[in-house]
DRENMAR-825533 format. One line per field, with one value per residue (C-alpha): residue number from 1; x, y, z. Coordinates in pm, 1 decimal. Each point is the difference from the previous one (the first is absolute). Layout:
REM DRENMAR-825533
baza	c(NUM|...)
x	c(X|...)
y	c(Y|...)
z	c(Z|...)
END
This chain:
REM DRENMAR-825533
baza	c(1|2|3|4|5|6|7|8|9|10|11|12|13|14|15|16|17|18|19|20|21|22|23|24|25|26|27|28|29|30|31|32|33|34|35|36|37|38|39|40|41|42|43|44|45|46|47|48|49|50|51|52|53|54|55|56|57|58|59|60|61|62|63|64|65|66|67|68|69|70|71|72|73|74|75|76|77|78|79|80|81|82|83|84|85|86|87|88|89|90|91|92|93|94|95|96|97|98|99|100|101|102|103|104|105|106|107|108|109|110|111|112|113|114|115|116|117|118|119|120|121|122|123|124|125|126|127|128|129|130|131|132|133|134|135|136|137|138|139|140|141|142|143|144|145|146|147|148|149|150|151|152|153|154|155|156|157|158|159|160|161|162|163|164|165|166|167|168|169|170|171|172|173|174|175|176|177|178|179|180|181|182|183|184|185|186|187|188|189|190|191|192|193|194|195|196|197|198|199|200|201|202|203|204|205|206|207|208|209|210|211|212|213|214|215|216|217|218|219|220|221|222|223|224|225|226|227|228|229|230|231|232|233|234|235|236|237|238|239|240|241|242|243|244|245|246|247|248|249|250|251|252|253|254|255|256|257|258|259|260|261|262|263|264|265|266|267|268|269|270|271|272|273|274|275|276|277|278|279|280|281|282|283|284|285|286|287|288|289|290|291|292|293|294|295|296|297|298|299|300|301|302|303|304|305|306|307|308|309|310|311|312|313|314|315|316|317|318|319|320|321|322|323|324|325|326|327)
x	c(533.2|-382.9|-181.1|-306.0|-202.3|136.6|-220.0|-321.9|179.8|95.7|288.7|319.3|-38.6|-314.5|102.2|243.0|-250.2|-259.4|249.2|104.4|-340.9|-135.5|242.5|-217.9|-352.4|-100.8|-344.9|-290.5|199.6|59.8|391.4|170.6|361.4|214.1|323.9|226.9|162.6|275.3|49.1|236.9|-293.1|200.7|-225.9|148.1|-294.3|-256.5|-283.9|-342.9|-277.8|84.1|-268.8|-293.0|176.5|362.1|6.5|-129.0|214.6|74.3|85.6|188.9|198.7|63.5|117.1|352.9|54.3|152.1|-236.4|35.1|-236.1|107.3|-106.9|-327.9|-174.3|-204.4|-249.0|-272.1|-289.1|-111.2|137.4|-177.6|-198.0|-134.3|219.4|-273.7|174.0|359.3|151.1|-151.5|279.5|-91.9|80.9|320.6|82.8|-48.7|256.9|258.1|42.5|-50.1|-146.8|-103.3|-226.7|-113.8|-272.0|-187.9|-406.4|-137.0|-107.5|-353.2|-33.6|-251.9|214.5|284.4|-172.0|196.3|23.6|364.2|34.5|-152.0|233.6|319.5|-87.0|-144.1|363.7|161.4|133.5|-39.6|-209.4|-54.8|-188.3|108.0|-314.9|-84.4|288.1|-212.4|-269.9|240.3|158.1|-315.8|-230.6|-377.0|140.2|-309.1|-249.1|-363.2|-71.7|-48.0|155.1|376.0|177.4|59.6|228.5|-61.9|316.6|56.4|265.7|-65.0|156.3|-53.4|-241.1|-176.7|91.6|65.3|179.8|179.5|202.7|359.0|-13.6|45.0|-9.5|-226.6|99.9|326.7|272.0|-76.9|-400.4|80.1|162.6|-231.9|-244.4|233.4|-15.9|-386.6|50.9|175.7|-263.0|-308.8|-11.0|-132.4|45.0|-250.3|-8.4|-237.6|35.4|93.7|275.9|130.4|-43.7|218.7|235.0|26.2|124.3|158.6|-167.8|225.0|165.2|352.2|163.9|341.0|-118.2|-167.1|-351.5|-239.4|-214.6|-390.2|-176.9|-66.2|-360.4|-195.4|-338.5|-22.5|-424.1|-231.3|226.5|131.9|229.0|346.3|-27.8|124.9|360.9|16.2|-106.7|355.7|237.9|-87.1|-44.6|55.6|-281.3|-383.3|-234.5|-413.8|-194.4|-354.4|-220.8|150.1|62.6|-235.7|147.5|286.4|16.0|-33.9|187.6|272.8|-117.0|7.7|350.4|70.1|132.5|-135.3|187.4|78.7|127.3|-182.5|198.3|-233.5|-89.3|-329.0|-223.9|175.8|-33.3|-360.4|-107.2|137.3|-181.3|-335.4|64.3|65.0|309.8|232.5|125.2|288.1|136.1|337.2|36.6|320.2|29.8|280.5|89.4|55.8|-180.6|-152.5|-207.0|-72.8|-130.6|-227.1|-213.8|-83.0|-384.8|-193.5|-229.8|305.8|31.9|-382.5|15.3|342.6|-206.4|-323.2|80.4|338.0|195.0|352.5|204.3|316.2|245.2|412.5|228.3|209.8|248.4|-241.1|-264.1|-272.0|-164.6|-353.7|-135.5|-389.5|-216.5|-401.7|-187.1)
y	c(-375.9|-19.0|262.3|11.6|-30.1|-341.6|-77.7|44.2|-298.3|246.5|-159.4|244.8|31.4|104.6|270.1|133.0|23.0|169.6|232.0|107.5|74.8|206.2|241.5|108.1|68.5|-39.3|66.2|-107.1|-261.1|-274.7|38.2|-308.0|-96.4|-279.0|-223.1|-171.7|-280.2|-256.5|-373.3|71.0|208.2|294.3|366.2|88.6|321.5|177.2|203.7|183.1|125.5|382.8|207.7|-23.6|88.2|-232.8|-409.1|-245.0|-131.6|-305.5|196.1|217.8|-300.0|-210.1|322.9|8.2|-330.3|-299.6|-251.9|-376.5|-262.3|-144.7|348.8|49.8|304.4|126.1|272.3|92.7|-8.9|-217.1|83.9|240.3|-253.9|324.0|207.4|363.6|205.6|-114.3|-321.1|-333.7|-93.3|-376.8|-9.3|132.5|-215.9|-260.1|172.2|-17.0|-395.8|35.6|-366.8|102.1|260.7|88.5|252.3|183.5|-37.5|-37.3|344.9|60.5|283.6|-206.7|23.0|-274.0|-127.4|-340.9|62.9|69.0|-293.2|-241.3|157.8|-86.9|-363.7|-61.1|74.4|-234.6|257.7|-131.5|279.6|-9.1|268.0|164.7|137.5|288.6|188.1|255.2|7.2|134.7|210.7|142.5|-5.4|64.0|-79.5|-57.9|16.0|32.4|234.5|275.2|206.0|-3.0|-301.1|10.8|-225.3|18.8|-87.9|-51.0|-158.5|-120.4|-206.6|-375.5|134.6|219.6|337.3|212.1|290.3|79.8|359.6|-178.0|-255.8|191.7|-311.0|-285.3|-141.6|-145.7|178.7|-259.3|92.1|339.0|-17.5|-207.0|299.1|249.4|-209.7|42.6|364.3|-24.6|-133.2|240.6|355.2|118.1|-94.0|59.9|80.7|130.1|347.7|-139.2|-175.8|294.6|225.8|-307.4|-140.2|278.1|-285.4|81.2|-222.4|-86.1|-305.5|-81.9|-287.3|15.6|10.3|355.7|-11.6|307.9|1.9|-12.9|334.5|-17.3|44.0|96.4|-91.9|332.7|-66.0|318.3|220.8|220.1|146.2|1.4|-112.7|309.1|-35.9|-364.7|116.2|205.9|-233.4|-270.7|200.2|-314.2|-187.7|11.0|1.7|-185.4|227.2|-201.9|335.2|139.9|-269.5|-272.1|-349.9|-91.8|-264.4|318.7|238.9|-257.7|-20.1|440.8|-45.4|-240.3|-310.7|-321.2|-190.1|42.1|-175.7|99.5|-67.4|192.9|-194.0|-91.5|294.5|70.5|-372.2|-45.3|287.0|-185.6|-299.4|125.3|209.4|-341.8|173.8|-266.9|-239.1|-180.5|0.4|-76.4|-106.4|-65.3|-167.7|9.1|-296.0|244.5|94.6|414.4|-70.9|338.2|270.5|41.8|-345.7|-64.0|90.5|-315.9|159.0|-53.6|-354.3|-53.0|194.6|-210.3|-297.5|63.0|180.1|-134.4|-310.3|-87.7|-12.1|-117.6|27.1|30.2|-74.3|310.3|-126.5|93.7|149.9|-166.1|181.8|-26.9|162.7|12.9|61.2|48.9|-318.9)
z	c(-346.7|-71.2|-165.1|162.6|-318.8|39.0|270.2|-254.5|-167.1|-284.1|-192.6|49.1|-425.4|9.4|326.0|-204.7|-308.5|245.7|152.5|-339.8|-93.0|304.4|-128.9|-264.4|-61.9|-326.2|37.3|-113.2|-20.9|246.4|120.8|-156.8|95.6|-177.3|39.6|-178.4|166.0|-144.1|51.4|257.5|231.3|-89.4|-62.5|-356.5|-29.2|130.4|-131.3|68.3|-153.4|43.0|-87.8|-245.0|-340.0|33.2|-45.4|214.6|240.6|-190.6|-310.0|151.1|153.1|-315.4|-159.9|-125.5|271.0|-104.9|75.8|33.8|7.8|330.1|152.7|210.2|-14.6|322.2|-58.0|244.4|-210.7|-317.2|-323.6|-187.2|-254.6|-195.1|-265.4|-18.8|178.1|28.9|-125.5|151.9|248.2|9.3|-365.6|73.1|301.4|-306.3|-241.5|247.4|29.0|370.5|190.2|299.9|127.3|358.0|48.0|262.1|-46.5|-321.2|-170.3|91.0|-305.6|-265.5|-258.2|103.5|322.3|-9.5|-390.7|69.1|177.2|-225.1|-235.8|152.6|122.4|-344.6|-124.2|206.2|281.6|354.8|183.0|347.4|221.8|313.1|157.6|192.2|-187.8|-203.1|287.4|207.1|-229.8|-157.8|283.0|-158.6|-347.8|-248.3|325.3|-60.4|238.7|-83.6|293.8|124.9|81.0|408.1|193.8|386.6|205.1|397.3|187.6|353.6|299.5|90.4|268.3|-252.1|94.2|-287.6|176.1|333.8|46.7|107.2|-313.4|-339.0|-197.0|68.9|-371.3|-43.2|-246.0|-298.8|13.4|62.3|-358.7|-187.1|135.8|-171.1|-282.9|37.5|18.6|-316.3|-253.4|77.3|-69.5|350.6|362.9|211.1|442.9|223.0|177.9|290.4|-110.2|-163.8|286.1|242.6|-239.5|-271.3|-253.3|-380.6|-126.2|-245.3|-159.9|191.5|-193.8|-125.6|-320.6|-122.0|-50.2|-67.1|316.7|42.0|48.0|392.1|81.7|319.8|108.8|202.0|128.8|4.7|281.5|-212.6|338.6|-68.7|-336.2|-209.1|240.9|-91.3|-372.2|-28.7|275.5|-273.6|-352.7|-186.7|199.0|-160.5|307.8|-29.9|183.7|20.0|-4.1|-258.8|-257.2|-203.3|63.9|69.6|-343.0|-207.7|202.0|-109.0|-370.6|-3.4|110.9|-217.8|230.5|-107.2|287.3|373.1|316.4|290.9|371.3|243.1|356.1|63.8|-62.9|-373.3|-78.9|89.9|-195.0|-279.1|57.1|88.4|-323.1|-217.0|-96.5|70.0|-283.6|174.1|361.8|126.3|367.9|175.2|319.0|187.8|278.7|277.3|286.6|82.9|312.8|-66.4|-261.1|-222.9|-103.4|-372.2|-27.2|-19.3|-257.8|-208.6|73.0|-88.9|-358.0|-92.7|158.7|-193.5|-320.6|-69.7|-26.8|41.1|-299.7|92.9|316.4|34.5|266.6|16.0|295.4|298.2|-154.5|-186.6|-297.4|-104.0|-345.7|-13.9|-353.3|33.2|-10.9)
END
């Protein structure tokens, strides 16, 4: 059986490399998982990066393992080219023997930057890249900007309706995971009030794998009615309250969240985009017919249309994905 990460043409090495490193979070460093795989396609280890002060994933790998040369290592990210703060891991890729290397996005910190690479192809080790890995897995990682990375999500039906009260689920169960995995690698999650007040959602991550869950956020508008009662139903919620708060970027910075997912409907979303506050988007389509519901906002279509270009798309059975960065 599929995982559905497979659909994103992620290699099942390097799922199992990210899955082993969304369970840490070894900030402010990027999350960094690694395998070890035989000539026989067998897994022999795993490893992460798991928190600021322990070894890099690779290290940490390589570490009392008995390495062969006919091995391939997958890590998510480029080897580590500089040796300041820990040692350099593509040095120690190169200490092992190892041949061949797949990786996930080349490190865009200035001190490897490809460095790493050059390294290990300069040595004779066949390196090959697998991209999109650490984009998805660090979402925002290095970014410019200097606000909170935001990834706008929506799923709607071949007829473009993106709710209707007798269908739950207009996704189908594989994008409804890869959205969990979505959930997974940002630190909030973030719904309008309405939504909470008709679906009262958790919010959390539900994979069978245990992740730590985003910090569920609500953009609750200016009526501050009924707000205190939602305030202790959901004590673990934070709640935006427009009147009462600066932006919404540094609301996020005070509470220390440098990432989010935000799934509101069509009022939530194009507050985000009228804001500029989107960085990436993630529609799903699904092949069947509503007839009836609520339509996606066509001021949605225009800022994907006009601000944004299409990245990439997947087949995921009978839903087709679409990712979106700004132009």
């Amino acid at each position: 059986m599929l995982n559905s990460l497979e659909y994103l043409n992620f290699s099942k090495y390097m799922i199992e490399a990210i899955k082993t490193a969304l369970r840490f979070n070894p900030s402010p460093n990027p999350r960094v998982g690694a395998v070890l795989v035989d000539e026989m396609n067998n897994i022999k280890k795993v490893a992460a990066h798991q928190n600021k002060l322990s070894d890099h994933a690779e290290f940490s790998l390589f570490k009392n393992s008995d390495v062969s040369p006919e091995d391939t290592l997958y890590v998510t990210l480029e080897p580590c080219f500089h040796d300041d703060t820990s040692p350099s891991c593509a040095s120690t890729v190169l200490e092992t023997g190892i041949k061949s290397v797949v990786i996930g996005d080349l490190d865009k910190d200035e001190r490897t930057n490809g460095k790493g690479l050059e390294l290990l192809r300069e040595n004779n080790i066949n390196v090959q890249i697998e991209k999109g890995i650490n984009e998805f897995l660090n979402p925002g990682y290095k970014s410019k900007n200097n606000k909170p990375y935001l990834i706008g999500k929506i799923a709607t039906s071949g007829d473009n309706y993106i709710y209707n009260e007798n269908q739950k689920f207009i996704s189908n169960k594989e994008s409804r995971e890869i959205s969990h995995y979505l959930r997974a690698t940002v630190d909030s999650i973030i719904i309008g009030k309405n939504t909470l007040m008709i679906d009262q959602p958790r919010l959390n991550v539900r994979l069978k794998e245990q992740y730590t869950n985003p910090i569920p956020i609500v953009m609750w508008g200016n009526n501050t009615e009924d707000l205190q009662t939602f305030k202790n139903k959901y004590n673990n919620f934070l709640f935006y309250v427009e009147n009462e708060e600066d932006s919404f970027s540094d609301f996020l910075l005070r509470n220390k969240i440098k990432t989010g997912l935000v799934e509101g409907g069509n009022k939530v979303l194009s507050y985000f985009f009228e804001h500029n506050y989107i960085d990436k988007f993630y529609m799903f389509r699904s092949s069947k017919k509503l007839k009836i519901g609520t339509k996606l906002d066509t001021d949605i279509t225009n800022f994907l249309h006009n601000g944004f270009q299409t990245s990439a798309e997947f087949q995921i059975n009978d839903n087709l994905l679409s990712t979106y960065t700004i132009k």
